[in-house]
Structure formats: structure tokens, C-alpha cells
N, C-alpha and C positions, 0 to 999 in steps of 0.2 A: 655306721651300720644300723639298718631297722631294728627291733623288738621282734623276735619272730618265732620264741619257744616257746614265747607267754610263762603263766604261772602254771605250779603245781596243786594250787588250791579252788580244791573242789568248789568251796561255798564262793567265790567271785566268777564262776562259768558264765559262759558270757552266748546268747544266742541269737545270732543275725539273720538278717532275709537272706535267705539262701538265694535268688536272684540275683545280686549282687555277686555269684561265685562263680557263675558262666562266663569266664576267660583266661586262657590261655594266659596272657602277659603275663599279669599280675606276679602266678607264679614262674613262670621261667625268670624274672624280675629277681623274685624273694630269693629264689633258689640259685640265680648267680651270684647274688650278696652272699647268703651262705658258706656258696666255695670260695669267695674269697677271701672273707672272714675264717675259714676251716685250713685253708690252705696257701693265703696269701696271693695276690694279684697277678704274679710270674705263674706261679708253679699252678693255680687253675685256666689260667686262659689256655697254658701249653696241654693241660688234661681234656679241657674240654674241646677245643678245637680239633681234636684225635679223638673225640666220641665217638664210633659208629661211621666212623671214613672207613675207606678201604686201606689206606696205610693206617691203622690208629687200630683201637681198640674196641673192644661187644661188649656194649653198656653193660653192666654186673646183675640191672634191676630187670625187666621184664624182657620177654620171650619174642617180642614183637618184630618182623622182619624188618629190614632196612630197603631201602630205594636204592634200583639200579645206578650205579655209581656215579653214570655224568647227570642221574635227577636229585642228587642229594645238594642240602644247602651246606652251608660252612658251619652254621650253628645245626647241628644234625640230632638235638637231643630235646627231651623235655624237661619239665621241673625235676621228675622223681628220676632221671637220668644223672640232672645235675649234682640232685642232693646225694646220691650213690657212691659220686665220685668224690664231693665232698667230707664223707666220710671215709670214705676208704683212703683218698688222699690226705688227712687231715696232720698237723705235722705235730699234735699231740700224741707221747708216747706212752705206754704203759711198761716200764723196765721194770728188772730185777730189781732197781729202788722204793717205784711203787708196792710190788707185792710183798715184801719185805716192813712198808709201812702199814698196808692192810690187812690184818687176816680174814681167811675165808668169811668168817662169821661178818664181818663189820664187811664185807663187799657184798654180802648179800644180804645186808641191809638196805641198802641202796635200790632204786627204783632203774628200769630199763637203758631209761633216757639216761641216766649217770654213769650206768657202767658202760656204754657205747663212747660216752662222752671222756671216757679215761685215754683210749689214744689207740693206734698200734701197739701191738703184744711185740716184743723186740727178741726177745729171748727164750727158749725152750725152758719150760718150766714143769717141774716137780712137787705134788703133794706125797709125801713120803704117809704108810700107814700111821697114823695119828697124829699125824700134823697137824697145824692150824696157819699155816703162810705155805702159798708157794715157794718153790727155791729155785734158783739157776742147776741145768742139769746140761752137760755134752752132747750136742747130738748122736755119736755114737756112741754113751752111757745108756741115752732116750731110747734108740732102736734096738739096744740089748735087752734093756727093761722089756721089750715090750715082747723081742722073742722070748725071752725067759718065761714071759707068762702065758705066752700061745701056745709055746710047745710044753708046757709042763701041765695040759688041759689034758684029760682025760681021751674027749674027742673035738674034734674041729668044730664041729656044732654047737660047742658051748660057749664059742665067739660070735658076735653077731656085727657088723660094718655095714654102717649107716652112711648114707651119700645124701648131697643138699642139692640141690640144685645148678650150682654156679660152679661148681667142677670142670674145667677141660672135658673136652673129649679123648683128647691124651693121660690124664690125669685116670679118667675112668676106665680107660681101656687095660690100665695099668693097675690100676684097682681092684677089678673082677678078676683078671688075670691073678693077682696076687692070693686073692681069695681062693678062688679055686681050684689054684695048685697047694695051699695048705688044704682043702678038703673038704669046703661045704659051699652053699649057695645061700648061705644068710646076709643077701644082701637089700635089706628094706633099705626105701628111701624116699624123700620126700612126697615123688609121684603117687606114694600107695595114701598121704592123706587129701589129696588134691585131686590128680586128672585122671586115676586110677580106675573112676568110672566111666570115663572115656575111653580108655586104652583096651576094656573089655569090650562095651559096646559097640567100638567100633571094629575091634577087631573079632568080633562075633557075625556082624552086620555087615562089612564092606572086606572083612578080611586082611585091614591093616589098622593099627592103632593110631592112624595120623590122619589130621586133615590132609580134605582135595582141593583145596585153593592155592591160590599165588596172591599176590599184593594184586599184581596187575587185573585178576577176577573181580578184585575190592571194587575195584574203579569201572568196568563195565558192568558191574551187577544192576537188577531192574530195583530187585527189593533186598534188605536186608534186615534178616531177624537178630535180635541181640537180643539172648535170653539170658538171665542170672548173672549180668555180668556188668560190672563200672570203669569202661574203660578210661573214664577222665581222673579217677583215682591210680586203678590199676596197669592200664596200658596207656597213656596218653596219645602216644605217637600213632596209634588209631585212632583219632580223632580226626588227625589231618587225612588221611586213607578215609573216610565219612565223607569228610567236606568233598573230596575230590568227585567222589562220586555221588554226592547228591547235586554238585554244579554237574553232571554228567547227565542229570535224568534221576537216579533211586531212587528210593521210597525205604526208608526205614521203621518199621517198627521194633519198639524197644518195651520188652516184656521182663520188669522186676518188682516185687514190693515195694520200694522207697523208689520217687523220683527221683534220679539222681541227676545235677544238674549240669552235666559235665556234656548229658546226651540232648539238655535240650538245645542248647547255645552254644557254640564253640566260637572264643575270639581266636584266631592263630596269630601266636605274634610272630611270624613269620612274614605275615601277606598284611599291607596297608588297611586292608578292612579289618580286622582283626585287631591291628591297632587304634586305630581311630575310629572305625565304624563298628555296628552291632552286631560283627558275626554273622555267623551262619546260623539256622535253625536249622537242627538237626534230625527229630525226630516228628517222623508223621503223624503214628499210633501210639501211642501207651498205653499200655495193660496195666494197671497194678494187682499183679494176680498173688493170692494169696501165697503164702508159703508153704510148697509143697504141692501147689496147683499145678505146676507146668506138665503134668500127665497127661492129666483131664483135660486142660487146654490145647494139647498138641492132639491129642484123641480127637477131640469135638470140632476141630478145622480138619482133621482127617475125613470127619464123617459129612460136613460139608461138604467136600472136596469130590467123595463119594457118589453123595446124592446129586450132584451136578456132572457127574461123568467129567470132571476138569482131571483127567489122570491121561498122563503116556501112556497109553496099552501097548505101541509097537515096544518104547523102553522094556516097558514092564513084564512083555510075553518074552522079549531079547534077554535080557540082563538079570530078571531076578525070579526069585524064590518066593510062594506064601504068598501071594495077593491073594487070592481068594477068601482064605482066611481071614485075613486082616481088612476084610473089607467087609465081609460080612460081621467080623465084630467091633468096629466104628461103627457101620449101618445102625448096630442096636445098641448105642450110647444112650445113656439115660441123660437127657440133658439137667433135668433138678441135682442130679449128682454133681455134673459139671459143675454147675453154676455154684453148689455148696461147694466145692474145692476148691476152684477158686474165684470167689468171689465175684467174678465177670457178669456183665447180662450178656443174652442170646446177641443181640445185637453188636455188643464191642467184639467177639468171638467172628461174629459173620463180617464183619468190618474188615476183620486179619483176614480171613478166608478169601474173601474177594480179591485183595490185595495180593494174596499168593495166586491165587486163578489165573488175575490177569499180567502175570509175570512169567516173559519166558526164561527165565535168570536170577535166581534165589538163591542168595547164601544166608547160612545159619550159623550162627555163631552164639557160643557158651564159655563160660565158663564155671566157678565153682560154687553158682547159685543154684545150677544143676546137680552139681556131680558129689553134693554129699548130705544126701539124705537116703532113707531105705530103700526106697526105688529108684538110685539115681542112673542104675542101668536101664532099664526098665525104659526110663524117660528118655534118655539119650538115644536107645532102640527106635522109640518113638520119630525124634526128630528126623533121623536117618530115615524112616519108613518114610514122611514126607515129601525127603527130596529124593527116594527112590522113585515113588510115584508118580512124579513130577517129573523125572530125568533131567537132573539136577546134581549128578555124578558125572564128572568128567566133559564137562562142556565151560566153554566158554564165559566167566562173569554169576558161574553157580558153586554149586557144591559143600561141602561139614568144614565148618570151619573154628575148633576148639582153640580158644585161646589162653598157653599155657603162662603161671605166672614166673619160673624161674627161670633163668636166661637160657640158662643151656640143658635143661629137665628133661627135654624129648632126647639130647645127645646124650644124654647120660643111657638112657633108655636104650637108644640104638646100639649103643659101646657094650653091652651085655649087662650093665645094674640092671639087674630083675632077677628076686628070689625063685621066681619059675619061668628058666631059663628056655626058647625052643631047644629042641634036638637039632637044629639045627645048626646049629651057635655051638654047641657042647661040642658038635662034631667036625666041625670046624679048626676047633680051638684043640682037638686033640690031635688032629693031620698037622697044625702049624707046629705045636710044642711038644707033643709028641709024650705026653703025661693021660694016664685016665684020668679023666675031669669027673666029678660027684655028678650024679645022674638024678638024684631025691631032691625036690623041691624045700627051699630052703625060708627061710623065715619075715614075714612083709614087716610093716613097722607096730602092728598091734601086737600079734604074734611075739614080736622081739620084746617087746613090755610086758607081756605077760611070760612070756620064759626067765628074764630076769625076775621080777619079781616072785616066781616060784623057783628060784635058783638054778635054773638047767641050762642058763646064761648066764657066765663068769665073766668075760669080757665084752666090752664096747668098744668099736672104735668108731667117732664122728668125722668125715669128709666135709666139714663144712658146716656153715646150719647152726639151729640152737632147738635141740631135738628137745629136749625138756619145757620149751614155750610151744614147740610146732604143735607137739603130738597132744593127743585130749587126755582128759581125767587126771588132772598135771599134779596132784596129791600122791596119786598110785603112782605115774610117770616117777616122777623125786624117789619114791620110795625105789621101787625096783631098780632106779639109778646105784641108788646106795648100797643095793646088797651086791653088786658087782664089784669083782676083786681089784680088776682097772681097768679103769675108762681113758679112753684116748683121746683130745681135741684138737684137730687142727683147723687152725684157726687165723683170721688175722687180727682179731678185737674181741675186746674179752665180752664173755653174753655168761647168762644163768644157767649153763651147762658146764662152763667150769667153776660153779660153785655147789654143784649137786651130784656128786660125784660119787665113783669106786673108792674102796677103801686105799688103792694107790692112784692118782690122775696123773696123765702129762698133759701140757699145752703144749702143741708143737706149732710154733708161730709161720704161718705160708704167705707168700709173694701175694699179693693183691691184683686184679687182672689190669691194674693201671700202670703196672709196673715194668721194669724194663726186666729181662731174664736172660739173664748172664753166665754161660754153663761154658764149661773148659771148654769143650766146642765152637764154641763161638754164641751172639747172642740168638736166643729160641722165641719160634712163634706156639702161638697152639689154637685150637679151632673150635666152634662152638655151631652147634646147629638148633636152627631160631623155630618159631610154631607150624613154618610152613616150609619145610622139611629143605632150606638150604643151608649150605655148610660153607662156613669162609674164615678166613685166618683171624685173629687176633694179636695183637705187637703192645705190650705197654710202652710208655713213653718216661713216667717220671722214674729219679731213680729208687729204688728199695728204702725202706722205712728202715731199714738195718744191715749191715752187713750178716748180719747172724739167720738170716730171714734162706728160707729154703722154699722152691718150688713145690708145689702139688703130687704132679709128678715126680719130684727128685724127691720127696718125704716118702710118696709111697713104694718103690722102688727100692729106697735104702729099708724101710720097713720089711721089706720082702727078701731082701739080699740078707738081711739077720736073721731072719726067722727060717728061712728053709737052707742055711747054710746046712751041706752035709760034712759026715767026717776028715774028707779032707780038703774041707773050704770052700766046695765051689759047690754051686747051688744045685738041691738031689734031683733037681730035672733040667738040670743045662739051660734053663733062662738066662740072659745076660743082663739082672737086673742092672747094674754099674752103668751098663751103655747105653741104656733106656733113660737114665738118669741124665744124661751127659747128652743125646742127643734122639731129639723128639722124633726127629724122619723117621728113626729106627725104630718107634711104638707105630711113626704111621704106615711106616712100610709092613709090618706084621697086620694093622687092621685093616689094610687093602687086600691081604690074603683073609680075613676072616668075615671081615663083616659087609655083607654084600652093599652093591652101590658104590663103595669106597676104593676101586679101581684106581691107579694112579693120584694117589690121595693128595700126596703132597703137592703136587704142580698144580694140579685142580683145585687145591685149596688155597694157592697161590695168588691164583688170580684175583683182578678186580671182580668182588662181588661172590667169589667162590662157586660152588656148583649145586643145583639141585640133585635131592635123592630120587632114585626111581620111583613110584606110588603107582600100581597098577591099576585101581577105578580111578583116577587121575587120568591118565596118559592114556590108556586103550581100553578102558570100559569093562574091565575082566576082574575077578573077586577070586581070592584064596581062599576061599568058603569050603563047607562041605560040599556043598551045592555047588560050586564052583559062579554062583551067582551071587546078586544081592542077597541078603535074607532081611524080608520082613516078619518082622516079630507082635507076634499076640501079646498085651501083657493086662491085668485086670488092671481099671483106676480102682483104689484104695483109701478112704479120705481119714485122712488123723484123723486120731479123736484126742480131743481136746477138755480136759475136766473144766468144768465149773470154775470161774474164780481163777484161771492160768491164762497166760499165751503161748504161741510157739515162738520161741527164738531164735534168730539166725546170728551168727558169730560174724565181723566183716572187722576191712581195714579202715581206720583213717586216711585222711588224705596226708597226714605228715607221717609215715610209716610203709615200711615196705619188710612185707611179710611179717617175721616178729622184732627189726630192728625199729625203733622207735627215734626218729628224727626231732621230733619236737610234740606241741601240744596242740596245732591247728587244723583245724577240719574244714575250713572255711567251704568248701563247697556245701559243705551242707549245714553251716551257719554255728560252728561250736571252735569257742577259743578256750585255750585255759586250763585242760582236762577232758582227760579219756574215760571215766570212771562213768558213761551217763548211758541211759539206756532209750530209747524210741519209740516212745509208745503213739495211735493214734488218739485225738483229745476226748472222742467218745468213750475207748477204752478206760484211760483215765476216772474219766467220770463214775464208770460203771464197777471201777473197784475201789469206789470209794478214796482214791488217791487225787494229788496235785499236781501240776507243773513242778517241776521244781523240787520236790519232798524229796528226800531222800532214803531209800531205800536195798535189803537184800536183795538180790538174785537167788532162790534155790530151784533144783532141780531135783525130779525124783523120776529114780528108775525103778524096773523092775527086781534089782536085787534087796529091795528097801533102803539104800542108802541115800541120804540126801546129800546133795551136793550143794554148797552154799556160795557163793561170790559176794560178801560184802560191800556196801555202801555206793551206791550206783545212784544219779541222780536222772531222776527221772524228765523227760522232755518231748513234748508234746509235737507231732511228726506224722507227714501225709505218709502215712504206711495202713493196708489195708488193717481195719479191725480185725482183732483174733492174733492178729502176729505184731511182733517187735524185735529188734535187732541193738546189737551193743558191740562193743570192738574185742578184737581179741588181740593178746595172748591171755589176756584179762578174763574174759567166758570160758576160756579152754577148761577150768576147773569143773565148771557144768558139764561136759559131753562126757558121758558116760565112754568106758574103755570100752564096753563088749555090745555099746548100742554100735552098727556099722551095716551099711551096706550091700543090700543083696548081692552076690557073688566077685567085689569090689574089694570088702571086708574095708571099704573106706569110712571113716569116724561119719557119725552124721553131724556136723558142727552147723547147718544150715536148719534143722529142725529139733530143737531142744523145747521139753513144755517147759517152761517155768512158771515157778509162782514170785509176786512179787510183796515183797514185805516190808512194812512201813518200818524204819528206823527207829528207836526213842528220842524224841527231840534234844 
């Protein structure tokens, strides 16, 4: 086996020509070492072989659609697919033995990478009030405990259920369900720190919160925009979707702060060039526009686009709302503004503009380089006004195309998690079960941190996830954790959310999507819907990390069968949680009555490839708007202000890391081994505050409540990112982002734009 954690010691950081990081191999390489080492030579080839097949399993890690069934290869996954399974499959356990040897206190001593590195959770486990060790606890003790403390709440509202990402859509539908037959709609969840500025702006502007593309658009498209977003860390298997369509003809421009090297080169180890040869060059354009620029840049090719009359008018008189306004205020763009926001000349700006002109097929694609700073509606409004323009909605090889990073985020989303549920949905869901459902908008994930921490939230329960690293201002987070009476985890691997806990926690250890699911019934599938809105089964293949191990759905289910048992045992609105538990057709047979699109669910999710959802500017050109049109939106550019002596920061993944689990210590595409602890500065920056390569340094932050915010000992490194801004990894920065900085009507964290000041260490 290679070396491929590296060290934990900062002072041997190690930093390479990031050139050398443009290829594919290398890591699908590392990353099958990995799982064989994690999981042994049998038990990974049988896992990964079943990646992202049609009989087999939905990678756990990113959202990224799969290839119609007979274009998939045998190897169907990438690096950060592999390493996923790796860890999920890994045949290190965390028993009743271990928690028993460590307590709370000395587990969270430990660093990310160590507590992931402990195994599968085996056992449902117990922090009793003033404990200091987990204990083993019954499952049906587990689900008592927890009714005992729902129903003994004053009001429902004083619980709040948190969903991750990687949930079934069985799991979730069973979830919300749960929820809102106890009585409220506090259901935050990942989305609200992530795509949340998506989900409004789109569904503000086109009248759905989902992208209009398909894979197959990828590959006909003329040009493609990729803004705020690293698909060689974060999506990989969009890289090959790129290639395909740059051997097609595209034209890609890619617009981020940091070059990242994943978009300029792509080797596929899949295809002989790739192996042996130099790849593909991937991108045409690159912007490196400042942080927080992408307003002002999608404005000022707006007003291009303008002054050249390159605009659809039949589109635009047919289908939308508001040109005229939005065209008169692009017309009076100030370009010195531009160009101080982000950093662009007139020329790189008209460069993109041309490119989108003479394209009759443009897609645009984002992710959360966009969608969390103060205007990240605003800006997303923006992009959407573009390819309004352009008509660029519902044609062939064009259209919005947001790319989400949790596997199954959007199906969570469709399945009813959302604190502000439509009336549609409520109404629905009271014709199938036949209960008045809460009608008051219930609580997003900031919201939920600041109700615990002012006490008006007693209970947590986690779907996943490790809320405590996701969410910002992780000082306050921890804290409002604690004043909760119990927090709930389910979980497969233990994270820093069960050691920061209510004054009572469980762990309740869940099935892993790698795994085989085994219910008196017989065995069960469940289904997960990817960023471009298709929906297809999932099967795991190894078997359970324990026999003690309970499904997703069979936790939450038995959860809900304790909690609303009435007086004479059977649940006080006739749900048959038991049989939801025991067999999944029967949750999907209920969401085929509720949640539209989902028609004959189970056989259509059957199939090879599964089915797409319906998406009306997709398919026939039509917007659930006010307007029943597009709507383009006015919005001012706004350019930070930046003190004296600071930069702006933006919070990002490493490449050995996916969301806040931490896989090892390598970054290599962007040339850092060794340690996460280092921050991005550009070398003029450096200079200019008096600092070095290398020196080590605080991170603090300061808001407007006076509090500063501090992230100790970060080593500083010299990096083609525009002057004015710098970037650092998170779960790590999360202590920077202020709780109540967020979002124009998003109320998403701004993790993308934090000032910091940077402080020289004592040697």
C-alpha cells in the first residue's frame, strides 16, 4: 500500500506544481488502493463494481447524474466515489467496546480524520444526563427515550429534524411525514447552507427550483459556463461529460477565483489518452474574478449582449417577464464598478460576451461559489436573466444548470424536507393520511441554531450529516447544541456531532447505501434523485457492518410508531408506521399519491436508468411564475468593502475530503500535502501585509456584533487567486462565518465571503 494520509504536522507542509495534479488516474489509482486497504480486495471490487450500475448502488458522494445504462463503463465511479465507499465500507468497527474505552471528552480530543478513522458505529448508543462514555441502549428503549421526550415538549415546535443529504427518498418521505403528523415543520436541512440560493432564485425566476438540463444537453452544448464551482474536486465525473463535449465542438468558460486544475487538463483514465497521453484541455476562458464579483460580471455581458442586440426577442416577447427593465438597467452599467468587483479588464469580460453571442446552445452551471454570499440570489437571478435572453430555456444542449453536492439533496427536497412546505404538498399529504398537517412555516438550519441556543429548542434530531461541522459560527453551533435536552444521531460513523451534544444523546447506528437491506419482507431497494432531476433505484450489495444496524427508513418509522402511539396502541392518525418499515413500495406507493411526477413510482424506479421528473421550462417552455412567464430580475451590483489591512475569504473543500468527512491530508491538485490548516493568499498580497510564504498565522474575523471570531494557526501560501481575496478549507473556517451574516432571502451562511484579518503568530 502507497502513503497517502501523509502527516498531521503542519510545519513539514509540503507544496507542489499544481500542473502536475491535471489527471484523472493518478487518483482513481490512490483511491482504489484506499478501498482495498479500507476494505480488503473481495469485499471492494464487489462494492465498487456495483457503483452507479443500474443493478448496484448511488454513489453516497456527489449529485452528479449517471450515463444511460448501455453508455456506462464497468468502472462507473471516480476517485471521490471510490474513497466514499471506502469508508463507508470499511471493515473497522466502533463497538460498545470502543465507547466504553473512550469518553466523550478524550473522542473529542481527537482530530476529524481519527474519529471517521474509528469504523462503523455497530450499536445504538446512550449518553445518559451526566455521563462521560457512551453506553449500549435497545432499540426499542432508543425509540422510547426519544418519544418520552417529544411528547413530554410543551409544543412540537420545540423539536427541530435535521436531514443531510444522503437520505433515501424513502427515508425522507417518511421523515416529513413523521414530522408533521407530531406537529410542526422544523424541518432544516443541509440545502438551506448550500443550494438554498438556488432553490429561491430559481424558483423565483423560472418557477422551479431545479435545473433544465439533461447529461445528454452536456454534450450537445456550444459553450459552457462554470461558475464558482471545482468540479475535479467536487463532481468529478463531470469532467468526463466536459471532455465529451468539448471532442463535440464547446467552448468552455470557467469563471472562479483560484485556477483550479481539474478544469484546465483532464486525463480520463478511462480512455487511452488519458492514460498515456496529455488529456484534454478543458478550458477556453478563465476569469479569475474576484470574490463576490460574479454579479457585476454577469451584469456587464448582460450589457454587452444588449448593446449588440444579440438577444431572442421572439423568446423574450413569448416566454418572459421584465426585459425592458433589465435591459435598461445593464444598458447603464458602470463599467469602473465592474471592473473594481471583479477585478476583470473590459476586454476579458467582452471575450465571455462574444463567446456567449456567437453560441446558439449555452449552459450555465454553478455551484456554491455562487450561492453563499449576500447576494447570492441576486446573482443567480442574474445568470438565469442571460439565458432567458438568449432562449436558452428548454432547447436542446442549453439551459441552468446547478450542480448539487449531496447525492440525493434535490430528493430530499422534492420528498417534502422544507421548512416552508408549498400548500400544495400540505394538501396532499392531508387527502392521503387524512390528519390536519401544521400550516406555519417552520424552522431553516440558522433559525434552528439560534432557537436552541435561546432555549425555544429542546430537541435535535440528525438525519445524517454532522450538523455541528456543516453549519457556520461552530463556537455558537457547540454551544446551542448543548443546551438541548436530546439530541438524536443517526448515523453510520461517528463525526463531532456526537460529541457535542444534549444533555441526553443517542447514536442510532443506520445501514450504509452500500449495503444489502434485509426487512421481513424480503430484501428492499430505495431511490435517490440526482441534479438533473432523475430518479432510479439503489440496491446495496455488501453485507451490514452489523446485525444490530437498522435502515433509515426502519429508524425513522419505528421513531414515529413510539412517539404518536395513542391510548390504545395504534398510532392517533392511523399511519401504519410497522409496514412502511418492513416494506418500502408501501412509502412509495403513498408518494406516487402525493408528490407529483412520482406516478407509478415503484416500476418506473425499476427500471434501467429510472425516470425523469417532469420540469415545465424544460419540456414545453412554460413558468409557474406570477407572471406565468420567465421573470427577469433588476438587482443593484454592490461591491464589498473591504477594510485596510484584510481580505475576503472564501471557505472550500480539499480534494481528500468530501463535505465535512475528512479522508486524509492531500490536496494535490492544488499542490498541498501534509495538512489542511493553510490559507491562499496571492504573493503580492503577502507582501503587502507585511507577511511570508510559509509564516504562520491566525485567521480572525470580525462582524458587525463586535465579536471577533478567531481560527488559529493557519499557514500561509502563496496562490494564483485574485488580490483582495483568499480561500482556506473548511470545517476548519466554519468558526469564521458569522451565524446572522446570511443571505438575502436564502437566509443561506455567507461561507464564500468572510473579511478576515490575518495575524502573524509568535514564532
Amino acid at each position: 500500500m502507497v502513503e497517502f494520509f501523509g502527516t498531521q504536522d503542519e510545519t513539514e507542509l509540503d507544496v507542489h506544481d499544481q500542473k502536475s495534479a491535471a489527471a484523472g488516474v493518478t487518483g482513481v489509482r490512490v483511491a482504489m488502493q484506499r478501498a482495498v486497504g479500507h476494505m480488503g480486495p473481495t469485499r471492494a471490487t464487489q462494492a465498487l463494481l456495483k457503483l452507479n450500475q443500474a443493478d448496484g448502488f448511488d454513489c453516497m458522494s456527489c449529485a452528479w447524474p449517471d450515463p444511460d445504462p448501455e453508455h456506462r463503463h464497468t468502472a462507473e465511479f471516480c476517485e471521490n466515489g471510490a474513497k466514499a465507499v471506502a469508508e463507508e465500507g470499511t471493515t473497522d468497527r466502533a463497538t460498545p467496546e470502543f465507547f466504553a474505552e473512550h469518553s466523550i471528552a478524550d473522542l473529542d480530543s481527537h482530530d476529524e480524520h481519527w474519529l471517521g478513522q474509528a469504523g462503523r458505529i455497530t450499536h445504538p448508543m446512550v449518553k445518559r444526563p451526566g455521563g462521560t462514555h457512551y453506553e449500549p441502549i435497545d432499540w426499542d428503549d432508543a425509540y422510547a427515550l426519544v418519544a418520552e421526550h417529544l411528547n413530554g415538549l410543551e409544543s412540537p415546535d420545540q423539536a427541530t429534524f435535521y436531514t443531510s443529504g444522503r437520505a433515501s427518498n424513502e427515508a425522507a418521505f417518511v421523515y416529513q411525514l413523521f414530522v408533521r403528523a407530531l406537529g410542526t415543520n422544523n424541518l432544516p436541512d443541509c440545502s438551506n447552507m448550500c443550494h438554498e440560493s438556488t432553490s429561491v432564485a430559481l424558483g423565483e425566476s423560472i418557477g422551479i427550483g431545479k435545473g433544465s438540463v439533461s447529461l445528454r444537453d452536456l454534450y450537445d452544448a456550444e459553450v459552457i459556463v462554470i461558475a464558482g464551482q471545482n468540479p475535479g474536486t467536487n463532481h468529478p465525473r463531470m469532467l468526463s461529460a466536459l471532455e465529451t463535449a468539448k471532442r463535440r465542438g464547446a467552448k468552455i468558460i470557467s469563471i472562479n477565483p483560484l485556477r483550479e486544475a481539474g478544469l484546465v487538463n483532464f486525463r480520463n483514465p478511462q480512455k487511452p489518452r488519458g492514460v498515456v497521453g496529455r488529456g484534454t484541455d478543458l478550458t477556453d476562458l478563465f476569469l479569475p474574478v474576484r470574490i463576490n464579483g460574479d454579479l457585476a460580471l454577469f451584469q456587464a455581458i448582460g450589457s454587452l449582449l444588449v448593446e449588440w442586440d444579440a438577444i431572442d426577442h421572439e423568446f423574450v416577447e413569448s416566454h418572459t417577464a421584465g426585459y425592458e427593465a433589465w435591459a435598461e438597467h445593464v444598458a447603464a452599467v458602470d463599467w469602473s464598478t465592474v471592473e473594481k468587483a471583479t477585478g476583470l479588464t473590459r476586454a476579458q469580460i467582452t471575450e465571455a460576451a462574444e463567446m456567449i453571442r456567437g453560441s446558439s446552445a449555452t449552459i450555465y452551471c454553478w455551484a456554491m461559489g455562487l450561492t453563499q454570499h449576500r447576494n447570492s440570489v441576486a446573482t443567480i437571478k442574474e445568470v438565469v436573466n442571460l439565458a432567458l435572453v438568449r432562449g436558452d430555456i428548454g432547447k436542446r444542449g442549453a439551459g441552468v444548470c446547478p450542480v448539487r453536492g449531496h447525492s440525493n439533496v434535490q430528493g430530499d427536497r422534492t420528498m417534502g424536507i422544507f421548512e416552508k412546505p408549498p400548500e400544495a404538498l400540505l394538501d396532499a399529504l392531508e387527502r392521503e393520511f387524512g390528519f390536519a398537517v401544521p400550516r406555519e412555516h417552520g424552522l431553516d438550519t440558522v433559525e434552528t441554531i439560534r432557537a436552541m441556543r435561546d432555549g425555544t429548542v429542546r430537541v435535535f434530531v440528525g438525519l445524517g450529516g454532522n450538523f455541528l461541522h456543516a453549519a457556520p459560527d461552530t463556537s455558537v453551533t457547540a454551544a446551542a447544541l448543548r443546551r438541548t435536552d436530546l439530541s438524536v444521531q443517526i448515523s453510520t460513523k461517528l463525526n463531532r456531532s456526537h460529541l457535542v451534544t444534549g444533555d441526553t444523546a443517542l447514536i442510532l447506528p443506520t445501514l450504509g447505501r452500500t449495503e444489502v437491506d434485509e426487512r421481513a419482507t424480503g430484501e428492499q431497494f430505495v431511490t435517490v434523485e440526482d441534479s438533473m432531476s432523475s430518479v432510479h433505484a439503489s440496491r446495496g450489495v455488501l453485507a451490514p457492518a452489523s446485525p444490530h444496524l437498522r435502515s433509515e427508513t426502519a429508524i425513522v418509522a419505528g421513531l414515529a410508531a413510539a412517539t404518536l402511539r395513542g391510548p390504545d396502541g395504534s398510532d392517533r392518525h392511523g399511519i401504519r408506521w410497522d409496514e412502511m418499515a418492513e416494506d418500502y413500495g408501501i412509502v412509495r406507493d403513498h408518494a406516487s399519491r402525493v408528490i407529483p411526477g412520482f406516478e407509478d413510482y415503484s416500476r418506473r424506479a425499476e427500471r434501467p436508468g429510472g425516470f425523469v421528473l417532469p420540469h415545465p421550462p424544460r419540456d414545453s417552455r412554460t413558468f409557474v411564475t406570477t407572471s406565468g412567464r420567465g421573470e427577469l430580475a433588476v438587482s443593484p451590483i454592490e461591491v464589498l468593502h473591504v477594510p485596510e489591512g484584510h481580505l475576503l475569504l472564501q471557505t472550500m473543500r480539499s480534494h481528500d475530503q468530501y463535505n465535512t468527512t475528512i479522508y486524509g491530508f492531500s490536496d494535490r491538485y492544488r499542490g498541498i500535502e501534509g495538512g489542511r490548516r493553510v490559507v491562499f493568499v496571492h504573493p503580492d498580497d503577502i507582501a503587502g501585509l507585511d507577511l511570508r510564504d510559509g509564516q504562520m498565522v491566525d485567521l480572525r474575523s470580525v462582524w458587525s456584533d463586535g465579536d471577533h471570531r478567531v481560527a488559529p494557526a493557519f499557514r500561509v501560501v502563496a496562490y494564483d487567486t485574485p488580490r483582495g481575496s483568499a480561500a482556506a478549507y473548511y470545517p476548519e473556517t466554519n468558526p469564521l462565518v458569522p451565524l446572522d451574516s446570511t443571505a438575502i432571502h436564502s437566509n443561506t451562511p455567507t461561507s464564500k465571503s468572510v473579511v478576515v484579518r490575518l495575524e502573524p503568530r509568535p514564532a
